[in-house]
C-alpha positions in Angstrom: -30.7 39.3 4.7 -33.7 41.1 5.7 -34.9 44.3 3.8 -35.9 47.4 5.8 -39.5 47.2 5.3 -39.1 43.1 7.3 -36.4 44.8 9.5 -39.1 47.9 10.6 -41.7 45.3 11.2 -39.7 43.0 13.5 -39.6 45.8 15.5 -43.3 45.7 16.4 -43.3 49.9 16.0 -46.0 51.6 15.1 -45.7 54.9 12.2 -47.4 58.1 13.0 -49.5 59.8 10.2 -46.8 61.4 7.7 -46.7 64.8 9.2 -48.0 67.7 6.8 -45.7 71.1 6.3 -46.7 73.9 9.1 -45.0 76.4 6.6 -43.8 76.9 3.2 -41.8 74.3 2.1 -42.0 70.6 1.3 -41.5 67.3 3.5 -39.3 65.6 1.1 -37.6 66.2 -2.2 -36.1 63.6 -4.8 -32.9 65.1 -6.4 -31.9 62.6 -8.3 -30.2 59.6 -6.7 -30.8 61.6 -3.2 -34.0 62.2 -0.3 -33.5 65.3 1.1 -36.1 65.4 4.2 -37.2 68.4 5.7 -37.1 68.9 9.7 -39.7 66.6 11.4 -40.6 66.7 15.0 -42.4 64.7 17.1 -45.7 63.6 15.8 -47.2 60.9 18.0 -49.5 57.4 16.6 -52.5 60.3 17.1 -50.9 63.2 15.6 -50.5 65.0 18.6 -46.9 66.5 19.2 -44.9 65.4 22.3 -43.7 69.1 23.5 -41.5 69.9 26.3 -37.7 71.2 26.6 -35.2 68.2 27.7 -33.0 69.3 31.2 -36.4 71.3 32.5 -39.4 69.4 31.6 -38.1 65.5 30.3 -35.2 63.7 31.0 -32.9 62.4 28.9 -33.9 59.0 28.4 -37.6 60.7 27.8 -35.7 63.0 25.1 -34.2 59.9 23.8 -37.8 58.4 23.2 -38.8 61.6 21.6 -35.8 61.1 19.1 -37.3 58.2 18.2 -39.9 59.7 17.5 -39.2 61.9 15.4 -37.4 58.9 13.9 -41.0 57.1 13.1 -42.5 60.3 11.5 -39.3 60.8 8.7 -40.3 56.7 8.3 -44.2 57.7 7.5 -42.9 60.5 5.2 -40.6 58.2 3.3 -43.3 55.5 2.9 -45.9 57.9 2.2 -43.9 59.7 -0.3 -42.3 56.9 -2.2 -43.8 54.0 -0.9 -41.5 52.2 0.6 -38.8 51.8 3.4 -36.7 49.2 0.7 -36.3 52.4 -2.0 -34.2 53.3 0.3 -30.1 52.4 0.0 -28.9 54.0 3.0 -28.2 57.0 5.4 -26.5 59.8 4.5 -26.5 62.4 6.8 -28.6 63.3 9.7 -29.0 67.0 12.1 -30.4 66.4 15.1 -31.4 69.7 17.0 -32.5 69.1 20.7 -34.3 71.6 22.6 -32.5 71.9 26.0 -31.7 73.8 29.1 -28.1 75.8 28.3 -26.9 73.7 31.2 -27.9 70.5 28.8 -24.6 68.8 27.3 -25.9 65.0 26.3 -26.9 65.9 22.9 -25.6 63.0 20.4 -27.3 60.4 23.3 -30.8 62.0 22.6 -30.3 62.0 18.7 -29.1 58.0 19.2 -32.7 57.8 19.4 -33.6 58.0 16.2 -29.9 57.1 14.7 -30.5 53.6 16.7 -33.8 53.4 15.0 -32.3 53.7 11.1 -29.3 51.3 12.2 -32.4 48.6 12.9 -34.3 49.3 10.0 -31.6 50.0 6.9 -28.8 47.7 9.2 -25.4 49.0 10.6 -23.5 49.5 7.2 -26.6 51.6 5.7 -28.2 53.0 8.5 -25.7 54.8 10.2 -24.6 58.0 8.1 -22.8 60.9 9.3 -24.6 63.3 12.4 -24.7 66.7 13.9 -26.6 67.2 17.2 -26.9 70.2 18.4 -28.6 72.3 21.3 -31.6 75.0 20.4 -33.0 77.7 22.8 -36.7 76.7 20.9 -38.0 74.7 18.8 -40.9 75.1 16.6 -44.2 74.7 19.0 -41.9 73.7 21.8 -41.1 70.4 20.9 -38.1 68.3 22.3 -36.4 67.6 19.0 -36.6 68.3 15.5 -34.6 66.3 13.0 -33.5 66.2 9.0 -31.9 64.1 7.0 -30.3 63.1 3.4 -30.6 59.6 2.4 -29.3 57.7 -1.3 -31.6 55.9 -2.5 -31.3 52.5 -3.7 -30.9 52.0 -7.7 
């Protein structure tokens, strides 16, 4: 059985720059047995963000890439805050927040992005937690989605 660090490097992905806090609060927390990660968005290999509003200015399958996105940056906060992909035991919970036309109604397939992402890193019995995705009229700088998550980590 692979471990996640092996399982992210099949992949042949590439992890943004751990994205710093725009505000006041912090990326990550450790509470005991638990990482709590803050909303991330859509920092790119070159730290740039990938902005637009999914049902005006990307489609959904370019939404769905943005998702994963967002997916890669929580990856470069976990490593960069505890080192590594393995200290994690599984997904908890995710919130996916997508940044739509009101007319938009495909929300849990653009949060699949990243959710499809943890399944291949952590594998299908630790990777896939419970979910919320929901629409927003904005989103922070305009981006397409913003995401947080609660993982367990491992003993």
């Amino acid at each position: 059985m692979n471990t996640a660090e092996q399982n992210f490097a099949a992949l042949g992905l590439s992890l943004p720059p751990a994205p710093k806090p725009l505000g006041v609060y912090k990326p990550c927390l450790i509470d005991g047995k638990y990482l709590y990660l803050s909303g991330h968005g859509t920092v790119q290999d070159d730290g740039t963000l990938i902005i637009g509003r999914i049902g005006a200015d990307m489609t959904a399958e370019e939404g769905k890439l943005a998702a994963r996105q967002v997916g890669l940056a929580m990856l470069a906060t976990i490593k960069a805050n505890i080192g590594s992909l393995d200290k994690v035991k599984r997904v908890i919970k995710v919130l996916g927040m997508v940044n739509c036309t009101p007319d938009f109604e495909k929300h849990p397939f653009i949060i699949n992005g990243a959710s499809e992402l943890f399944a291949k890193v952590w594998g299908e019995e630790n990777g896939i937690g419970v979910r919320s995705a929901v629409g927003m009229g904005s989103l922070p700088d305009n981006i397409p989605v913003e995401i947080e998550a609660l993982f367990e980590l491992a003993e």
